[in-house]
Backbone bond lengths (Angstrom), bond angles and torsions (degrees), N, CA, C in turn:
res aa  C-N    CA-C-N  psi(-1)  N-CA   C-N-CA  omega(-1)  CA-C   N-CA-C  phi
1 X - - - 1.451 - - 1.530 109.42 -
2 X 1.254 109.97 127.86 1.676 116.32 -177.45 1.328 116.68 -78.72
3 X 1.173 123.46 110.94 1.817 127.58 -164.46 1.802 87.87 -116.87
4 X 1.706 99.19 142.75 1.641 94.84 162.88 1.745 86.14 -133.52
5 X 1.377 107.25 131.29 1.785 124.99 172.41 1.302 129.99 -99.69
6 X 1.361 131.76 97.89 1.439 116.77 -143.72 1.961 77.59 -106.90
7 X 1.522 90.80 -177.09 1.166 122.16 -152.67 1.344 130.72 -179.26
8 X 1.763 113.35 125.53 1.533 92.28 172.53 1.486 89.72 115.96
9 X 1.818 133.26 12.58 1.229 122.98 167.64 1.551 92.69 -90.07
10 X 2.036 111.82 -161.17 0.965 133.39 -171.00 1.843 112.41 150.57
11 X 1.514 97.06 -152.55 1.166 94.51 -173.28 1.988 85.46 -140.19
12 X 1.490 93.55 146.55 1.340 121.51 -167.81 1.520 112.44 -150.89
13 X 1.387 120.02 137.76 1.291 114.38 161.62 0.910 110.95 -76.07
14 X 1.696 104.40 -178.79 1.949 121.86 -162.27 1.835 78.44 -75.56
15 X 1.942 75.16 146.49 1.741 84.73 159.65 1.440 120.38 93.17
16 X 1.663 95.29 -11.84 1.504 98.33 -179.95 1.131 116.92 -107.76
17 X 1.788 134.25 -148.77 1.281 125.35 -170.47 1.598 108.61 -152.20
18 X 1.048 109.92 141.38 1.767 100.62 173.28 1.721 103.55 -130.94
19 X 0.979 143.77 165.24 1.684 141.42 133.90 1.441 129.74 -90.61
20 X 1.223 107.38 121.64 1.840 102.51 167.29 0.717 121.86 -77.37
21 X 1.353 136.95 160.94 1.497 137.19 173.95 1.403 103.59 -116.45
22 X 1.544 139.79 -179.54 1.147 141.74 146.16 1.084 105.70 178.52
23 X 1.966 100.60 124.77 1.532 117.34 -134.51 2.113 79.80 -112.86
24 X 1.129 119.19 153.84 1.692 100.67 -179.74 1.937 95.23 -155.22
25 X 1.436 79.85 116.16 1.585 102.81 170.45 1.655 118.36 -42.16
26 X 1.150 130.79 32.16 1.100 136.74 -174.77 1.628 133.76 -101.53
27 X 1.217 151.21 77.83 1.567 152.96 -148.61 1.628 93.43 -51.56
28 X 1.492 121.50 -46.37 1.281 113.55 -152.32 2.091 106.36 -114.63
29 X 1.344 85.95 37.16 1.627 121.27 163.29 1.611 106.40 -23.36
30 X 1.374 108.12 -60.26 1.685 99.50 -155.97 1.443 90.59 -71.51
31 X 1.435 133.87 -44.44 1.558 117.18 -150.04 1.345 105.72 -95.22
32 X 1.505 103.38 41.07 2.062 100.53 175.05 1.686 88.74 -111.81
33 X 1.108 112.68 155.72 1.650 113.37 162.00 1.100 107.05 -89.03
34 X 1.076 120.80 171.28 1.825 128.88 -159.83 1.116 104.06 -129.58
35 X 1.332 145.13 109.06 1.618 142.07 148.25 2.001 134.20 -94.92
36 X 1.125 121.70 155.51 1.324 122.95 -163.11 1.830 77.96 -132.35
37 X 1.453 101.78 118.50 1.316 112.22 152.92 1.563 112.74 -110.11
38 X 1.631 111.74 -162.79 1.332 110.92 -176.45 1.654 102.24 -167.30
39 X 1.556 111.76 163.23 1.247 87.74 179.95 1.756 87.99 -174.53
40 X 1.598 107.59 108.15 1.437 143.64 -178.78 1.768 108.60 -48.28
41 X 1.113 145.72 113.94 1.429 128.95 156.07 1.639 107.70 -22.41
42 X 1.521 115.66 120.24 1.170 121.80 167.54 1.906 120.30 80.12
43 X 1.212 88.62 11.11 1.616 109.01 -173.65 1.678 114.50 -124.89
44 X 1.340 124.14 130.55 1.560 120.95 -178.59 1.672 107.10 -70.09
45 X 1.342 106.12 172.25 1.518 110.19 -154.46 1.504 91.66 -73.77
46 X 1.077 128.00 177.38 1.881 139.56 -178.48 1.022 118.89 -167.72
47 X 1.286 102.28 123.41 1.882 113.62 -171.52 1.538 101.20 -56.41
48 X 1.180 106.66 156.36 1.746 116.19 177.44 1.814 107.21 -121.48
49 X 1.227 79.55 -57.32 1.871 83.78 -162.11 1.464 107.11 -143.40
50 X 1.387 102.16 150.06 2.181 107.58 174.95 1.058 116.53 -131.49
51 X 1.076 123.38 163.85 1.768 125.21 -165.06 1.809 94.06 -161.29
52 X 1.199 123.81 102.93 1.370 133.82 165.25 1.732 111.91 -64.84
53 X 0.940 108.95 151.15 1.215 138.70 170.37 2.311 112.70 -35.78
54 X 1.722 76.40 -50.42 1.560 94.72 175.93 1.882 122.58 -92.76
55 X 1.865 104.29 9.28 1.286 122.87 -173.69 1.650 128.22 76.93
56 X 1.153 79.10 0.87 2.161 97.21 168.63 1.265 90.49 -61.59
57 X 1.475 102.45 145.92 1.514 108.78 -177.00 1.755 97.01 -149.22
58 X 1.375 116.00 156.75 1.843 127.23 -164.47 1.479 96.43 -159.43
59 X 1.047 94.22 143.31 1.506 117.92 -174.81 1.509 121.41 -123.94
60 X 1.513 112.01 171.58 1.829 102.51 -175.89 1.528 81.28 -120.87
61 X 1.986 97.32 138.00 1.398 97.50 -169.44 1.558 120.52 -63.60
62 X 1.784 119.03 5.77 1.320 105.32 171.78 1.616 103.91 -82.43
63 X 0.928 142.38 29.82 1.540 129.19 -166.55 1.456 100.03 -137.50
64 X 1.633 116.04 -47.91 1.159 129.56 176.90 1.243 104.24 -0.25
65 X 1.501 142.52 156.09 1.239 157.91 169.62 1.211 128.56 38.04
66 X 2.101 116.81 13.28 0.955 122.77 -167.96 1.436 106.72 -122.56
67 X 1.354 114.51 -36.62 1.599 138.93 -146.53 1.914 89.65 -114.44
68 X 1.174 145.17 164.40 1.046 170.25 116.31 1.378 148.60 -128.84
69 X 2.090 107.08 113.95 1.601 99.90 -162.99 1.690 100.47 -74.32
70 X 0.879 123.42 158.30 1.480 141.78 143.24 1.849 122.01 -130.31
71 X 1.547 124.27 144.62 1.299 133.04 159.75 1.392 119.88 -95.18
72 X 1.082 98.48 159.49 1.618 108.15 159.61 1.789 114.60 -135.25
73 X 1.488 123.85 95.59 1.313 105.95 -153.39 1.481 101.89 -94.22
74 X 1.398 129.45 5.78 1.193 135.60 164.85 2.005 93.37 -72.16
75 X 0.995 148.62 -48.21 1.081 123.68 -169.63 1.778 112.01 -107.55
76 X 1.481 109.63 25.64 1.318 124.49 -162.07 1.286 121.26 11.46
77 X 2.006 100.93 62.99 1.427 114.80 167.93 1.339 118.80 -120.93
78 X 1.692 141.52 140.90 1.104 136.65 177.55 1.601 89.74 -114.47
79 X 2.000 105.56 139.15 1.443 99.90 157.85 1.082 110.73 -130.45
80 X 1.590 129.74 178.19 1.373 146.77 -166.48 1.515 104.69 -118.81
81 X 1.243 140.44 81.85 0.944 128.87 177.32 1.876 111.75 -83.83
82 X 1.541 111.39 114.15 1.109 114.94 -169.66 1.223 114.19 -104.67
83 X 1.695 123.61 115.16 1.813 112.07 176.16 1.383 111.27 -119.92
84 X 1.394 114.36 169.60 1.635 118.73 179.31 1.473 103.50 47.99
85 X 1.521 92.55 45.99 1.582 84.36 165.60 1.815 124.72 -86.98
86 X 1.092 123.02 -173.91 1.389 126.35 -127.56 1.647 85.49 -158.67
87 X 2.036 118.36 149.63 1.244 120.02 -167.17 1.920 94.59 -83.22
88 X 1.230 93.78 -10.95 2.156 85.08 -178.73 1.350 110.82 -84.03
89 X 1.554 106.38 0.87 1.260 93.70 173.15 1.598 114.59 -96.88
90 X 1.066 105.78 33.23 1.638 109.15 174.04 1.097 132.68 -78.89
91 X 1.360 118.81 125.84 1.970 98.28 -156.57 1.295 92.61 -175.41
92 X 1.279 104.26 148.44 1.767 95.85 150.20 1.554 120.69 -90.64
93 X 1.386 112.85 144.64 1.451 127.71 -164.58 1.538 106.71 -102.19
94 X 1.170 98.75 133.65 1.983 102.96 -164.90 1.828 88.66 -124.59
95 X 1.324 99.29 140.05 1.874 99.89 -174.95 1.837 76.69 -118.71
96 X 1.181 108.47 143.31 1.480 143.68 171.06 1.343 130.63 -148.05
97 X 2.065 109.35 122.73 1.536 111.36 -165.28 1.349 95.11 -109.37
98 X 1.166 108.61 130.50 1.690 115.19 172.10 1.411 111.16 -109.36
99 X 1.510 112.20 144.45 1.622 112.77 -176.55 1.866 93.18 -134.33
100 X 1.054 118.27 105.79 1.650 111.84 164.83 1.775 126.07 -93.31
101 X 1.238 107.73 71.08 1.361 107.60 177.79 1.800 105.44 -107.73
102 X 1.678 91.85 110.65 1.755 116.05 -159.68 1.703 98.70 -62.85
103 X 1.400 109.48 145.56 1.145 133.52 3.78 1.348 117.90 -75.16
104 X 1.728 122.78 8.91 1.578 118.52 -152.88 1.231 99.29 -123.04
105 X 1.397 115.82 146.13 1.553 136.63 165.30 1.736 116.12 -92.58
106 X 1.457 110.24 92.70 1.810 96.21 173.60 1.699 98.24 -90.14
107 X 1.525 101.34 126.79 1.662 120.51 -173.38 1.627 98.44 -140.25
108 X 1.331 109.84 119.55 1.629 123.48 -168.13 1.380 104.27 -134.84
109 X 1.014 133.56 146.20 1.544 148.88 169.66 1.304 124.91 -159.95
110 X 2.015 96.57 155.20 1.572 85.54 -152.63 1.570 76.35 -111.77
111 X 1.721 105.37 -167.98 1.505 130.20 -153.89 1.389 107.66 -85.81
112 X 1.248 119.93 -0.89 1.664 127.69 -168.04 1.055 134.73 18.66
113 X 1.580 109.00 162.93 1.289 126.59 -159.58 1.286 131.85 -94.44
114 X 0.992 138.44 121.98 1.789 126.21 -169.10 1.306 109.99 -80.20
115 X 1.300 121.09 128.34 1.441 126.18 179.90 1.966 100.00 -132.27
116 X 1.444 93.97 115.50 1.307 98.51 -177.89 1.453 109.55 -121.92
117 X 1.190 123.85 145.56 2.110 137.65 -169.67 1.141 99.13 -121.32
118 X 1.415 107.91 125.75 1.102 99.50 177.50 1.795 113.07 -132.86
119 X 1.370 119.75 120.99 1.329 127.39 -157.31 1.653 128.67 -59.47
């Protein structure tokens, strides 16, 4: 069974920085793409960050220049290193690997992490 375990939220004031981790039980690790969603009390979930297969990486322009995904597929971990963060960025953070080889969608997510700012 494919589990991904993130890690590495908390609570931080504005301005500071934490990294997630999310480590994912998976053999065929490198060729999933990697995503960091998020999702506000009272707010629908929202993509954060992407990390391709080939290390292309895209961002949501609230994070832009603050947030950065990186992998490591030798230890089949993706992290979120988040700085100058901000109290809207409070959320819990959900790491999700997607693999689209048609007709099938492999889409996995883990239990996420609470990351709270506090002003």
């Amino acid at each position: 069974q494919v589990q991904l375990v993130e890690s590495g939220g908390g609570l931080v004031q504005a301005g500071g920085s934490l990294r997630l981790s999310c480590a994912a039980s998976l053999s065929t690790f490198s060729i999933y793409a990697m995503n960091w969603y998020r999702q506000a009390p009272g707010k629908e979930r929202e993509w954060v960050a992407n990390i391709n297969r080939g290390g292309s990486t895209n961002y949501a322009d609230s994070v832009k220049g603050r947030f950065t995904i990186s992998r490591d597929n030798a230890k089949c971990t993706v992290y979120l290193q988040m700085n100058s963060l901000k109290p809207e960025d409070t959320a819990v953070y959900y790491c999700n690997a997607n693999w689209v080889f048609a007709p099938t969608t492999y889409d996995y997510w883990g239990q996420g992490t609470q990351v709270t700012v506090s002003s």
